[in-house]
C-alpha positions as CSV (number, residue, x, y, z in Angstrom):
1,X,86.4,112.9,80.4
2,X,89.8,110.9,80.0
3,X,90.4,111.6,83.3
4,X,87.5,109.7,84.4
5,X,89.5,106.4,83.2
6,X,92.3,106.5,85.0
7,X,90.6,107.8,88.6
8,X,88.5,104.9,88.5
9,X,91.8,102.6,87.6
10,X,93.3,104.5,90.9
11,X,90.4,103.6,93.2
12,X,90.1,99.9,91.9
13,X,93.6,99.7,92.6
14,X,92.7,101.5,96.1
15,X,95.4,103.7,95.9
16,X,93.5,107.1,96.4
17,X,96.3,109.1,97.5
18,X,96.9,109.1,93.5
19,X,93.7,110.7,92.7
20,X,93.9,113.4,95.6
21,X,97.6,114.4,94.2
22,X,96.4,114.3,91.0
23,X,93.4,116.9,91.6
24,X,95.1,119.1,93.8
25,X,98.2,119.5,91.3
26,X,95.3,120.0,88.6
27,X,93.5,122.7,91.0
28,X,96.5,124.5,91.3
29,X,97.4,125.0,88.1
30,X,93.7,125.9,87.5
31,X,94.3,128.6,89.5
32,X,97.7,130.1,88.3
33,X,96.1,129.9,85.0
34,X,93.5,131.9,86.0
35,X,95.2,134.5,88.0
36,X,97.9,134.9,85.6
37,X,94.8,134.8,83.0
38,X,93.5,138.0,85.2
39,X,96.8,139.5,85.8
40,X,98.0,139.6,81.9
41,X,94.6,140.6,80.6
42,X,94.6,137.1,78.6
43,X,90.9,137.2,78.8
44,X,88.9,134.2,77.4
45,X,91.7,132.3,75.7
46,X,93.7,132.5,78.9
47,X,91.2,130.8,80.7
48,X,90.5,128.3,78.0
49,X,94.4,127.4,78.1
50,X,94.2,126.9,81.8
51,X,91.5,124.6,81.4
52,X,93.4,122.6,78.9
53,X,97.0,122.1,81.1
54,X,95.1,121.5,84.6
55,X,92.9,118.8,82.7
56,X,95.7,117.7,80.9
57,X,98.1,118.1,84.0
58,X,95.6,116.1,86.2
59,X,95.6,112.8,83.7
60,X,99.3,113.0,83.7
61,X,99.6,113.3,87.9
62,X,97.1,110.2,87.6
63,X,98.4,108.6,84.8
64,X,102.2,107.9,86.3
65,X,101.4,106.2,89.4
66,X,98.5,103.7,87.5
67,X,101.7,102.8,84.5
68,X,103.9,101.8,87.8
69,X,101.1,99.8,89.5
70,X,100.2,98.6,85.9
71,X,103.7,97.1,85.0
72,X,103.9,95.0,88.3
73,X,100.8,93.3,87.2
74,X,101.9,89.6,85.3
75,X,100.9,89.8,81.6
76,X,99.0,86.7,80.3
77,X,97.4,85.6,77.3
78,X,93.7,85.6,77.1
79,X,92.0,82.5,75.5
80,X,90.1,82.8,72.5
81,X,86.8,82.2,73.7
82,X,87.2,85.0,76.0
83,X,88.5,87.5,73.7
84,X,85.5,87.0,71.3
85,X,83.2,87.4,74.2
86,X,84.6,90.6,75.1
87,X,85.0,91.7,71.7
88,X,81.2,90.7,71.7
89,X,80.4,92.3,74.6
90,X,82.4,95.5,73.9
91,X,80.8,96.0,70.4
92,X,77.2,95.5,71.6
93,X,77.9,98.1,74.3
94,X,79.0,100.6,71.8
95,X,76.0,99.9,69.3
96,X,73.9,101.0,72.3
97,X,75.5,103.6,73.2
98,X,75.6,105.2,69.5
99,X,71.8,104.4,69.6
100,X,71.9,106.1,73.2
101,X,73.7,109.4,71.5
102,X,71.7,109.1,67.9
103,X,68.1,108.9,69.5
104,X,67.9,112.6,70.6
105,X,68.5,113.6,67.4
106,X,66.1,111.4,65.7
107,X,63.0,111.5,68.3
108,X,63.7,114.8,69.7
109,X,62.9,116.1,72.9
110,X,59.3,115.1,74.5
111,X,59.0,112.5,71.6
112,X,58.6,115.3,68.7
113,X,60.6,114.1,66.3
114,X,63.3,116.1,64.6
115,X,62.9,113.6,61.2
116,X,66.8,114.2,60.6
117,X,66.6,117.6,59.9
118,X,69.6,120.6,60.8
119,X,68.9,123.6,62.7
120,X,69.2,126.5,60.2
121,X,66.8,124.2,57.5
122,X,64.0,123.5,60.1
123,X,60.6,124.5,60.5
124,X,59.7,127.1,63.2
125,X,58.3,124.5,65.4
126,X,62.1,123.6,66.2
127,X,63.3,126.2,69.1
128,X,66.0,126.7,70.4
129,X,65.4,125.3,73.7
130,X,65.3,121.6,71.2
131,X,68.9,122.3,70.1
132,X,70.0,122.9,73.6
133,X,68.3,120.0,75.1
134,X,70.2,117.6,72.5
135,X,73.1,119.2,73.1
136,X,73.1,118.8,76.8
137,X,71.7,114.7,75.7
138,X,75.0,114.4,73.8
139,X,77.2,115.4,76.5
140,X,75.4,113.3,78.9
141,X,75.3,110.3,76.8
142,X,79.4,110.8,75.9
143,X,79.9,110.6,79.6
144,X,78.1,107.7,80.2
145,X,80.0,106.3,77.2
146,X,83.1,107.1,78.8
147,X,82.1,105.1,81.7
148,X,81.2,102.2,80.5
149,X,84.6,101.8,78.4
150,X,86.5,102.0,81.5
151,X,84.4,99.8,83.5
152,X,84.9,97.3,80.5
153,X,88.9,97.6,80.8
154,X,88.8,98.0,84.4
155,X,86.9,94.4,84.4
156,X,88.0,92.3,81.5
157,X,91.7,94.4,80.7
158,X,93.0,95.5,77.4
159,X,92.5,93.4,74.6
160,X,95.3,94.4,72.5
């Protein structure tokens, strides 16, 4: 999901010949991981591995040509009006969100609600179909967290 950030920093800056390099150097290494994976008879954790260095190898083929665009930009100071708002803005965002991630848990699927209770102490009227739907909630809802962070950077810049 960290790869999300800088992609979108890539095509704001329209440079999209960073973003292709970026995911074919990350498909590649996908697959030598997963031949060598194959090959070697690393089984599961081989592929696991190859997941983690063509994600990680991706952010850093994306991540070098946004830091030289990023340091020809001019630095300036933001007022401090405009660094409350954002601060405003930024933590409302996240408190929705949070409520976003939190309300499958507390309502449940199809409105049921779960009345903050774990799995293995539930009633039987809590499947297993509920913990997969929240789980697949969670994951969407991280994603769409992930996007609205780097929209906020991509529009206001980094408040540090």
């Amino acid at each position: 999901m960290i790869t999300f950030i800088p992609s979108q920093a890539n095509a704001a800056a329209e440079n999209l010949a960073a973003n292709t390099r970026g995911s074919l150097i990350g498909m590649a290494i996908n697959v030598a991981a997963v031949v060598l994976s194959l090959v070697l008879g690393w089984d599961l954790m081989g592929i696991a591995v190859g997941v983690f260095l063509y994600r990680a190898g991706e952010l850093v083929a994306k991540l070098i040509p946004l830091q030289r665009w990023a340091r020809t930009l001019p630095s300036v100071t933001l007022s401090p009006d405009i660094r409350r708002r954002m601060f405003t803005f930024s933590g409302r965002s996240t408190a929705l969100t949070a409520l976003q991630i939190l309300r499958p848990i507390l309502i449940g699927p199809r409105g049921r609600g779960c009345k903050g209770r774990w799995f293995h102490n539930a009633p039987p009227s809590v499947r297993v179909e509920d913990a997969v739907w929240i789980l697949l909630e969670l994951r969407t809802q991280s994603r769409s967290f992930c996007s609205s962070v780097s929209l906020s950077v991509i529009q206001y810049g980094d408040p540090a």
